[in-house]
PAMARVO-687114 format. One record per atom (N, C-alpha, C, CB): residue in one letter; x, y, z. Coordinates in steps of 0.2 Angstrom, whole numbers, padded with zeros to 4 digits, always signed. Glycine has a CB too. Layout:
BEGIN
AXYZ/...
//
This chain:
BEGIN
X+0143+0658+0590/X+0144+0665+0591/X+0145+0668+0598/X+0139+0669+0587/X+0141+0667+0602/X+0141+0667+0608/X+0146+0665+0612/X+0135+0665+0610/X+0149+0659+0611/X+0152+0656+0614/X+0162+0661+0612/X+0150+0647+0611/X+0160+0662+0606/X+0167+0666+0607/X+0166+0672+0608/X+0170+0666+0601/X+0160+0678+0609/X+0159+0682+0612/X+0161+0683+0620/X+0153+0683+0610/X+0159+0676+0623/X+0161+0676+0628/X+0168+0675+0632/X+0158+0673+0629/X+0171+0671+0627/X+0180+0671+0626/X+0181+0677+0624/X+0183+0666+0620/X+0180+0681+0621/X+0184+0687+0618/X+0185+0695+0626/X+0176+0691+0608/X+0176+0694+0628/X+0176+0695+0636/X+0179+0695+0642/X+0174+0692+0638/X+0181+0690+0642/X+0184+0687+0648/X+0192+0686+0648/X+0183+0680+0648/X+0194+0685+0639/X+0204+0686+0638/X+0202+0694+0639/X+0209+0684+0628/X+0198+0698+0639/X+0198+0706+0636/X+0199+0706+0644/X+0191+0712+0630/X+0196+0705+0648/X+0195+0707+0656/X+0202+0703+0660/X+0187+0702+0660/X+0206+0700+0658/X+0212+0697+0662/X+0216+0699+0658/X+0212+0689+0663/X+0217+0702+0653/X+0222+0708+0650/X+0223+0716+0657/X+0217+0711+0641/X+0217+0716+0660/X+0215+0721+0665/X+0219+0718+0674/X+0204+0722+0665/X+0217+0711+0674/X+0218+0709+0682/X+0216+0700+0679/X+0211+0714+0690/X+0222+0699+0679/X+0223+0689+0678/X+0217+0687+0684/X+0234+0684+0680/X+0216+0688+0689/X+0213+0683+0692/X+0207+0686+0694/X+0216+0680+0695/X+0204+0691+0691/X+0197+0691+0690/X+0192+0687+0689/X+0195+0693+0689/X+0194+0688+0681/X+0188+0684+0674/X+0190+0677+0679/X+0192+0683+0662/X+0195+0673+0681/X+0197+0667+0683/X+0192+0665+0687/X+0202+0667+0684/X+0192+0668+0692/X+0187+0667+0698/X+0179+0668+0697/X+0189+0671+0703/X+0178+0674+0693/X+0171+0674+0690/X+0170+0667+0686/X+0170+0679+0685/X+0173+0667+0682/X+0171+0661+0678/X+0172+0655+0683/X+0176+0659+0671/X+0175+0653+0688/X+0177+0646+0690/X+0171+0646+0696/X+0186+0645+0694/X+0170+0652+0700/X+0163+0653+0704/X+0156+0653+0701/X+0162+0659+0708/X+0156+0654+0693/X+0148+0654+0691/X+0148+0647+0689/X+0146+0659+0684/X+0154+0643+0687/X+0151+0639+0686/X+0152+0633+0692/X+0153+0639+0679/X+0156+0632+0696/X+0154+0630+0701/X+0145+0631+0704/X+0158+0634+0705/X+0145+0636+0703/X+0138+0637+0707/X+0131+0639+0705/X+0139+0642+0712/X+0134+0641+0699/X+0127+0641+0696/X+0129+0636+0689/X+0124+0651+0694/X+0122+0640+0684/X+0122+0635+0678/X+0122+0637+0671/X+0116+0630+0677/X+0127+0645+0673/X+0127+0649+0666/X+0132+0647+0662/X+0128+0657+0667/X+0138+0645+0666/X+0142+0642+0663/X+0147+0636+0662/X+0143+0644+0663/X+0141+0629+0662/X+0146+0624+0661/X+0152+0621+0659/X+0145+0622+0661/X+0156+0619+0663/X+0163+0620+0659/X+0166+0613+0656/X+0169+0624+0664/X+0169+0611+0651/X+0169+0605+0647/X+0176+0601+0654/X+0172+0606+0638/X+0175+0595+0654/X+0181+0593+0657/X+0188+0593+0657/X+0180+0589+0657/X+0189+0596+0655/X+0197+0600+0652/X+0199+0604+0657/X+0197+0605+0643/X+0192+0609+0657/X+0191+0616+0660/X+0190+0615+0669/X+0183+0620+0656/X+0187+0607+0670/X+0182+0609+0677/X+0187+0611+0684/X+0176+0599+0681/X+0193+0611+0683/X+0199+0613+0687/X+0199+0619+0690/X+0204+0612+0683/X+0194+0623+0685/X+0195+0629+0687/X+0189+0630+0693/X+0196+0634+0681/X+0182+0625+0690/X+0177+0630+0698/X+0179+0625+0706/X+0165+0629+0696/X+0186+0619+0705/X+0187+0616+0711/X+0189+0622+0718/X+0193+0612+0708/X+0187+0620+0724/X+0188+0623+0729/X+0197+0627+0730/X+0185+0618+0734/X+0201+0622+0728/X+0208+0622+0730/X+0210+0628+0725/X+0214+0613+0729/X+0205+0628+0718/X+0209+0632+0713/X+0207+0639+0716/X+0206+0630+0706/X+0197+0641+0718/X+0197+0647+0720/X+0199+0649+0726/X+0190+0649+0720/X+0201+0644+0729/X+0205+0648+0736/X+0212+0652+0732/X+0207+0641+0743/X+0218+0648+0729/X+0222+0651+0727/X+0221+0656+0725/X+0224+0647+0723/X+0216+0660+0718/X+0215+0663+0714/X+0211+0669+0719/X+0213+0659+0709/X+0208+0668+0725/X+0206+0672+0727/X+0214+0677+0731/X+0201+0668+0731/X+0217+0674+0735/X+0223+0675+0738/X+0228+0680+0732/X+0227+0666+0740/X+0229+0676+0729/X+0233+0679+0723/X+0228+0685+0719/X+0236+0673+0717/X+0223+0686+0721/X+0220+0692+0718/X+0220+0697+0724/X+0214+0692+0716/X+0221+0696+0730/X+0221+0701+0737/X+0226+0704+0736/X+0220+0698+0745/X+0233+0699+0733/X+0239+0700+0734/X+0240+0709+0727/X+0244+0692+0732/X+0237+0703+0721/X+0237+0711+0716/X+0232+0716+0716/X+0239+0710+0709/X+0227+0714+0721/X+0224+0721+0721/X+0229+0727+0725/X+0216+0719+0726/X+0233+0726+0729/X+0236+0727+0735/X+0241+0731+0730/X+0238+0721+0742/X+0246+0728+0728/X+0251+0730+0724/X+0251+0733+0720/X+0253+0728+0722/X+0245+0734+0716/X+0244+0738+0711/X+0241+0746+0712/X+0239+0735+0707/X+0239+0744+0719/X+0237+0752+0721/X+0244+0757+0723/X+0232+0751+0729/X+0250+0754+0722/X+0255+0757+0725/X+0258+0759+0718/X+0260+0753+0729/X+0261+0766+0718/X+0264+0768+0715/X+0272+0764+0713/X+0262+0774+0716/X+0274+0764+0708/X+0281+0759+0706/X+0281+0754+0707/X+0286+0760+0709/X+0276+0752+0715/X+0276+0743+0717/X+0270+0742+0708/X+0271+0741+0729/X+0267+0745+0706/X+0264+0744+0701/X+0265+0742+0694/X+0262+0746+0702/X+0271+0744+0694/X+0275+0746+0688/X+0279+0739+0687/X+0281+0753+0690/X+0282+0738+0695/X+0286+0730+0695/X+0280+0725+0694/X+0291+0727+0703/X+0272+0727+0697/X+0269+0718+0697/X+0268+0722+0688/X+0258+0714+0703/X+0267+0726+0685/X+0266+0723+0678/X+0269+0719+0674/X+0266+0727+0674/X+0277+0720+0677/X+0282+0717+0673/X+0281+0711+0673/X+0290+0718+0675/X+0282+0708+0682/X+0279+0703+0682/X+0273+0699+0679/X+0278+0704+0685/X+0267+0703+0679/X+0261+0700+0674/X+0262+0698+0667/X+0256+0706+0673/X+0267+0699+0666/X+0267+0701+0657/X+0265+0692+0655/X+0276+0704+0653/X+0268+0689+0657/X+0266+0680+0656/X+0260+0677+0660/X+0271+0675+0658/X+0259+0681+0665/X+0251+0676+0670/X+0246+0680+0667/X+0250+0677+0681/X+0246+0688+0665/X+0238+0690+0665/X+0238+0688+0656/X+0235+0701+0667/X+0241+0686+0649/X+0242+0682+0644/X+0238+0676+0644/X+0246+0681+0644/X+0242+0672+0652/X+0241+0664+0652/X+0233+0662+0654/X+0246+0661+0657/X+0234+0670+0658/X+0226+0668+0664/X+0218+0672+0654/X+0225+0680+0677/X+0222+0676+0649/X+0218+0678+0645/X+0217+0671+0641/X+0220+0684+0642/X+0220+0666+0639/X+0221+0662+0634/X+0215+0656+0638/X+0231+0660+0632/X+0218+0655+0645/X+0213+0651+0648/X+0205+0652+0650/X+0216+0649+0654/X+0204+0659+0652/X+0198+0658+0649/X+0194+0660+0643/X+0196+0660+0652/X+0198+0662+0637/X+0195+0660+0635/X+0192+0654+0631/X+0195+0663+0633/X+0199+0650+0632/X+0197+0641+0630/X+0193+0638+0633/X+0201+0635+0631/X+0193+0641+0640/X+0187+0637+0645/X+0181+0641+0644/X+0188+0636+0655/X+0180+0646+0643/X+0173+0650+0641/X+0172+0648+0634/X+0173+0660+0642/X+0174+0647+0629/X+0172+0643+0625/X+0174+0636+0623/X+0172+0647+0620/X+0174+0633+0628/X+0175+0625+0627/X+0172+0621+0624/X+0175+0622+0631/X+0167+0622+0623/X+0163+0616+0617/X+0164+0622+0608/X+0149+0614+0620/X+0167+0626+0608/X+0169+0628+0604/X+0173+0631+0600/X+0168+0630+0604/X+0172+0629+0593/X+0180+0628+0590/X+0179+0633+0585/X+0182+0620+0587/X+0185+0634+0584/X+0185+0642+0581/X+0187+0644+0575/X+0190+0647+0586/X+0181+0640+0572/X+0181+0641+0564/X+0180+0649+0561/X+0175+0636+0561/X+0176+0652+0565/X+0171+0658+0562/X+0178+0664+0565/X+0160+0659+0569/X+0183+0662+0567/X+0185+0667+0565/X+0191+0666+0563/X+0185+0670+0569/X+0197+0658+0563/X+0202+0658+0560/X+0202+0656+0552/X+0206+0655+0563/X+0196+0652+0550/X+0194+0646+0546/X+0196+0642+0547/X+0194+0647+0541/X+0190+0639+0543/X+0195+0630+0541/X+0202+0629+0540/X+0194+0626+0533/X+0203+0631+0535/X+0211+0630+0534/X+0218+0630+0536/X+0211+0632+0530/X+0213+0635+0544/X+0222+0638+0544/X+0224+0633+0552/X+0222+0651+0546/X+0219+0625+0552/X+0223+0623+0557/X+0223+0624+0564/X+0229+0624+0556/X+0220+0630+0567/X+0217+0632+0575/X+0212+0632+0575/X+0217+0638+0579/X+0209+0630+0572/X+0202+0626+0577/X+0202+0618+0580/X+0194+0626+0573/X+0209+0616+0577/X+0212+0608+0581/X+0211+0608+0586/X+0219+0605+0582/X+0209+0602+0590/X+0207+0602+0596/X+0212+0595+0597/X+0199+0603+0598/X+0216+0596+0602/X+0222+0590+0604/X+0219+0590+0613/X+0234+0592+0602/X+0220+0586+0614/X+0219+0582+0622/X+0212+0587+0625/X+0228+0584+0628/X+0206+0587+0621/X+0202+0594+0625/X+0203+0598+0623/X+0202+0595+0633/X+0208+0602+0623/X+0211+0609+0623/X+0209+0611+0616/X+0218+0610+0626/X+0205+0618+0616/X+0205+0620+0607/X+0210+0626+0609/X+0196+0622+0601/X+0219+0626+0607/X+0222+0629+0604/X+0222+0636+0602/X+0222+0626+0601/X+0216+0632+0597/X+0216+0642+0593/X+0212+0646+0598/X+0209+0644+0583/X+0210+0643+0603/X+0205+0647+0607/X+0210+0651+0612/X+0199+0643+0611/X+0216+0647+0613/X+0219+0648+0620/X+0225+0653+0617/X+0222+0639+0625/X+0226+0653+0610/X+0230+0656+0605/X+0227+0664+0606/X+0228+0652+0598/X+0220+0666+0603/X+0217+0671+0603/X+0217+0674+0609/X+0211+0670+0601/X+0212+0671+0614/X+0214+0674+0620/X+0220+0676+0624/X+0211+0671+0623/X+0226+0672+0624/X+0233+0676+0629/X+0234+0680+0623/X+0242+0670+0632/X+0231+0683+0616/X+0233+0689+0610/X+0231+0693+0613/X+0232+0690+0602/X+0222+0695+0615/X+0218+0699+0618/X+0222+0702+0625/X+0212+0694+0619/X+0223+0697+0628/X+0225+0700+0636/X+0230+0701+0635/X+0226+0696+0643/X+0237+0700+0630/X+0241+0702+0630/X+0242+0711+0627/X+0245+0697+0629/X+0236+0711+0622/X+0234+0719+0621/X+0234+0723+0626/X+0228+0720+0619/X+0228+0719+0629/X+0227+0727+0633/X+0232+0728+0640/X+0218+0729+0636/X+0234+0723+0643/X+0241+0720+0647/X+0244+0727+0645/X+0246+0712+0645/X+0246+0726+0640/X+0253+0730+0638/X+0251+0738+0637/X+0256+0726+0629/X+0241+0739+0637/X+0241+0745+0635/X+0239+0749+0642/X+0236+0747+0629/X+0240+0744+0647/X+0240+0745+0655/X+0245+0746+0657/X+0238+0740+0659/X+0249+0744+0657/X+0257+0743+0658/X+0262+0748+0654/X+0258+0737+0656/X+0259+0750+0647/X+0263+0758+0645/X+0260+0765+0648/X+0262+0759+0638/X+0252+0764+0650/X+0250+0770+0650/X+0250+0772+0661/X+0242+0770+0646/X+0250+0765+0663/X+0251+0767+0671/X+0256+0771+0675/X+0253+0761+0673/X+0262+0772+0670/X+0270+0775+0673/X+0268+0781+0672/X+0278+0774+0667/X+0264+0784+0667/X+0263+0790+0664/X+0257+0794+0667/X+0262+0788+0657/X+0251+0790+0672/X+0246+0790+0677/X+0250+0792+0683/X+0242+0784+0678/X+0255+0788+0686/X+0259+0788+0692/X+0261+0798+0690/X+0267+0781+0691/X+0267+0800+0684/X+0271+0805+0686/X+0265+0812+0683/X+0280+0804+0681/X+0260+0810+0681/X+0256+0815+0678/X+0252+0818+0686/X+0250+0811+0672/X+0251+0812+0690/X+0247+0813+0695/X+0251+0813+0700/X+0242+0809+0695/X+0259+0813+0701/X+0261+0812+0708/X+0262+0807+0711/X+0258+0813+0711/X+0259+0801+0709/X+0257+0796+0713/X+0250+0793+0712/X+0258+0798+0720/X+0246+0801+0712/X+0238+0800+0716/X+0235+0795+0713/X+0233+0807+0716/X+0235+0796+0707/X+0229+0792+0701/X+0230+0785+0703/X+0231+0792+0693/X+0237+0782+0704/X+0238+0775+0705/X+0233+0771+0707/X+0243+0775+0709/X+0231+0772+0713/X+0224+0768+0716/X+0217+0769+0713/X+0223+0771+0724/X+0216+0774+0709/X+0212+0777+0708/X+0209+0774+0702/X+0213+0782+0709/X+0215+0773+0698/X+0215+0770+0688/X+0216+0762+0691/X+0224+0773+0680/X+0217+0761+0697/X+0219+0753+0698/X+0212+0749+0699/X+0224+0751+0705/X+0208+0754+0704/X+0199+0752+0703/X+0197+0751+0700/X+0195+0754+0703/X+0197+0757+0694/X+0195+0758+0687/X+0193+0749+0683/X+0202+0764+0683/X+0200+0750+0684/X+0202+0743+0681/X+0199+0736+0682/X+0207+0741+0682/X+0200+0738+0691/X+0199+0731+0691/X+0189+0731+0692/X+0205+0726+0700/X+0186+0736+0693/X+0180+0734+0693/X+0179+0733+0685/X+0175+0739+0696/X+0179+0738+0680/X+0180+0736+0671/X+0184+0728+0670/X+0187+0743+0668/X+0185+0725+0673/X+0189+0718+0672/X+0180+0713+0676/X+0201+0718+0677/X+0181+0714+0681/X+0173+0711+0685/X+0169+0712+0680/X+0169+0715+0692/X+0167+0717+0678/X+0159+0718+0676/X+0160+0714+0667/X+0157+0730+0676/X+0166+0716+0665/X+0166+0715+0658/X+0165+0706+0657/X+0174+0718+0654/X+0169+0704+0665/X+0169+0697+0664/X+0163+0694+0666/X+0173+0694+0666/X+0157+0697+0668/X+0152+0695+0670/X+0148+0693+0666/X+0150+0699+0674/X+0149+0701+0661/X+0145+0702+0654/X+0146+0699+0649/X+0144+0707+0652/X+0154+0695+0650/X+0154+0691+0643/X+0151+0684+0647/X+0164+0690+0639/X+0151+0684+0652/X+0148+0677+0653/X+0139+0678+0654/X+0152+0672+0660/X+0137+0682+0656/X+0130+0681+0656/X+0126+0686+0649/X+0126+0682+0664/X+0129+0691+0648/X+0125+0695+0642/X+0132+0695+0638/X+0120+0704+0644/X+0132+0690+0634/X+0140+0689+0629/X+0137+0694+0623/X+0142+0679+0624/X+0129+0696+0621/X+0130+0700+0616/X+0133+0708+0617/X+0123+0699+0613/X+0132+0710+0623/X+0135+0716+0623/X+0141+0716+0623/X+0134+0720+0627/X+0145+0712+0621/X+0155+0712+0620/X+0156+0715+0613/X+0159+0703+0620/X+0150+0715+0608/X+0149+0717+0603/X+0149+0726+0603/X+0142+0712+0600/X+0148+0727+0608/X+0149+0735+0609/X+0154+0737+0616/X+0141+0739+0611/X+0155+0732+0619/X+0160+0733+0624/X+0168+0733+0621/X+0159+0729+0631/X+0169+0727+0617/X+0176+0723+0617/X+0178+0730+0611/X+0176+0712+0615/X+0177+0736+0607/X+0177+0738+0601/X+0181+0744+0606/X+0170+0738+0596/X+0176+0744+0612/X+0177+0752+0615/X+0182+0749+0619/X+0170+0756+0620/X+0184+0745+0621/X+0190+0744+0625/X+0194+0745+0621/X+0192+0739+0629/X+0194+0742+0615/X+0201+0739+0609/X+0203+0749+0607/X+0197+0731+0597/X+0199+0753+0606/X+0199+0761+0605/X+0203+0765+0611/X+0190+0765+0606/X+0201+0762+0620/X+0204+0767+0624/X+0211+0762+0624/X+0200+0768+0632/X+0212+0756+0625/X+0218+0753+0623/X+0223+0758+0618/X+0217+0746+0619/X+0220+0757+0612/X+0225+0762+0609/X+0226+0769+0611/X+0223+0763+0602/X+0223+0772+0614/X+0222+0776+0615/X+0228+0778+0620/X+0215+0776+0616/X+0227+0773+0625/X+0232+0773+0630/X+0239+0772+0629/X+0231+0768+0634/X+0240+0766+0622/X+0248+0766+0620/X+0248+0775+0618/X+0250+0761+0612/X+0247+0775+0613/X+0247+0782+0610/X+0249+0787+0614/X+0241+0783+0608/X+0246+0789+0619/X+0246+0794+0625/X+0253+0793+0629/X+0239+0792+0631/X+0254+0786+0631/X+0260+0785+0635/X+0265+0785+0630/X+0260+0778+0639/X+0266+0783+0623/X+0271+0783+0620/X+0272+0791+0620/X+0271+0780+0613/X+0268+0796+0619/X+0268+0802+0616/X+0271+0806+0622/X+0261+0804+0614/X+0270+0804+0629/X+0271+0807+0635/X+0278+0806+0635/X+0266+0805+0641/X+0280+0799+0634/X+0288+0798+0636/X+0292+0801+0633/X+0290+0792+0635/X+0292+0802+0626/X+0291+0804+0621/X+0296+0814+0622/X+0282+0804+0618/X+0289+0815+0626/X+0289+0820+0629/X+0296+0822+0634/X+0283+0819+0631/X+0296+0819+0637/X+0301+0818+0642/X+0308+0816+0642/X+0300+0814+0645/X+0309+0813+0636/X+0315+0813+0633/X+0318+0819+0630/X+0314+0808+0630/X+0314+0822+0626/X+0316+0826+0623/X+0316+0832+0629/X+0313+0827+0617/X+0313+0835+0634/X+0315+0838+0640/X+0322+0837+0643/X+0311+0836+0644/X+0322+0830+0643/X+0330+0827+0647/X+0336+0830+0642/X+0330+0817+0647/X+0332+0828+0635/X+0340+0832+0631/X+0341+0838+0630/X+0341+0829+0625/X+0337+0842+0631/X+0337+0850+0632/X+0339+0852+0635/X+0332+0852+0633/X+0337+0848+0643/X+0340+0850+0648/X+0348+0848+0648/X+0337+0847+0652/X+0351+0843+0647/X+0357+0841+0647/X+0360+0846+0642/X+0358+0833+0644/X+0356+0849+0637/X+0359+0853+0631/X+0361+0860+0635/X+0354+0854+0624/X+0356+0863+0639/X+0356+0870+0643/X+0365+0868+0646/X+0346+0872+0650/X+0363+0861+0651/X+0370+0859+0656/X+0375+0861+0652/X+0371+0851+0659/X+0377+0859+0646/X+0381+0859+0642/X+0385+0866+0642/X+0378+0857+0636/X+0380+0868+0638/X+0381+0876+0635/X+0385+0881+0643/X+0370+0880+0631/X+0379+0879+0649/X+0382+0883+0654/X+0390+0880+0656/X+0376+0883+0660/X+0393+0875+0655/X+0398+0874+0658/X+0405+0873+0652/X+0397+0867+0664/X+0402+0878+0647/X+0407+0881+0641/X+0413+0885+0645/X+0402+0886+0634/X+0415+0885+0640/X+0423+0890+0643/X+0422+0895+0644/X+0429+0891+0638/X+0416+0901+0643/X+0415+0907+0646/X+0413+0907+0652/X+0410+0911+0643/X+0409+0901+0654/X+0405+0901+0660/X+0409+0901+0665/X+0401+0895+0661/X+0416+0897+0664/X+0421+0896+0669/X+0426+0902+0670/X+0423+0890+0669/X+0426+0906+0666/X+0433+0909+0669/X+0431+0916+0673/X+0438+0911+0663/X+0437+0916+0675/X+0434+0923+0681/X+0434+0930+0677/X+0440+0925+0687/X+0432+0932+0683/X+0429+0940+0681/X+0434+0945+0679/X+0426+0944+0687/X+0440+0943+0681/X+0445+0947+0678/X+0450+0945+0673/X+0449+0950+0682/X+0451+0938+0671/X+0454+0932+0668/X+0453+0933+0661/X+0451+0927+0670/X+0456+0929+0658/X+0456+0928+0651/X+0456+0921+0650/X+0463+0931+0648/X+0458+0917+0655/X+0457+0910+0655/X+0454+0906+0662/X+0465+0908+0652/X+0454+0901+0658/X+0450+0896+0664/X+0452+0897+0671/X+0451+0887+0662/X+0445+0900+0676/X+0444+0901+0683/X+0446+0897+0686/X+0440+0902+0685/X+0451+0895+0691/X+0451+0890+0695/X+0451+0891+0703/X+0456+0886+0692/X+0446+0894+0704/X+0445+0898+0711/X+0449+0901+0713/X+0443+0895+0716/X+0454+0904+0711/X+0460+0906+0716/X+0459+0912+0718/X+0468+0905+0713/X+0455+0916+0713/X+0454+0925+0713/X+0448+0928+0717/X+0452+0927+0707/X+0446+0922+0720/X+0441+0922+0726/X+0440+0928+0730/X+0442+0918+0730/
//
């Protein structure tokens, strides 16, 4: 139970910032003894791997704070913060196979070369949730605020993506109250951004509709005319 509490954690925290959970996980278990990782996994607390993953998080901490430059790294994300949710949670639950939530029968709790599948399966589903409920509701933070919020909801995040991935690896039983309240503002977020866009669209065609109506055939003719104005009475 623990072991997928803590997978469920860690995909939920790299759905927020792919190379957080990565680095948490690859430095605790480098250095400490909360979380040893099976050999499939030990790649990740290597020195060459946290330097990478450090670099490439400076980079999207940096990007994300910009408004629109934020909008393109999401697009971008849409296959790394997935790939970075699916990996940890196969390496955060690596000696565990993931009967208790797919069952027996349904074939993902196979484990081929090391790797258990259903785990790396689950997790890039998780990150790719809230990925996507980050990535609808950010456009909608940008034009609501200006710009302003951009840095501001980017924090948000990325300390909520740290702390969650901390806690699924050293207190996994609170994911049992954290991972429910994220999967609530997630929706929450689609919901909001679809509703807002929503919003705007039908603004745009109003507006196009008012454009319309003003450049009818009364609008244009002149003041003393009967037919269409064509500036000459100037």
């Amino acid at each position: 139970m623990f072991a997928s509490l803590t997978g469920i954690g860690l995909a939920s925290a790299a759905g927020l910032n792919a190379y957080i959970p990565l680095l948490v996980l690859g430095l605790l278990a480098r250095y400490t003894d909360f979380l040893p990782l099976s050999p499939t996994w030990m790649w990740l607390e290597h020195p060459v791997t946290l330097i990478v993953l450090g670099v490439l998080l400076v980079v999207e901490f940096v990007a994300d704070k910009v408004p629109a430059v934020d909008t393109i790294n999401d697009v971008l994300q849409t296959f790394i913060r997935p790939t970075s949710g699916g990996i940890t949670f196969g390496a955060g639950a690596s000696a565990f196979t993931l009967t208790e939530i797919t069952g027996e029968a349904s074939g993902m709790s196979a484990v081929a070369g090391g790797v258990a599948w259903g785990a790396v399966i689950a997790g890039a589903t998780i990150a790719l949730f809230f990925h996507l409920a980050k990535a609808i509701a950010r456009p909608v933070v940008n034009v609501l605020t200006f710009g302003l919020g951009a840095p501001v909801v980017s924090l948000l995040e990325d300390v909520a993506s740290f702390f969650v991935a901390l806690l699924a690896v050293l207190l996994p039983l609170l994911i049992v109250i954290v991972f429910p309240l994220m999967l609530i503002l997630g929706v929450w977020a689609i919901r909001k951004g679809r509703k807002v866009r929503a919003e705007k669209r039908a603004q745009k065609r109003a507006q196009r509709a008012v454009g319309r109506a003003a450049q009818g055939p009364g609008a244009t003719q002149g003041p003393d005319q009967g037919g269409p104005w064509d500036g000459r009475y100037q």
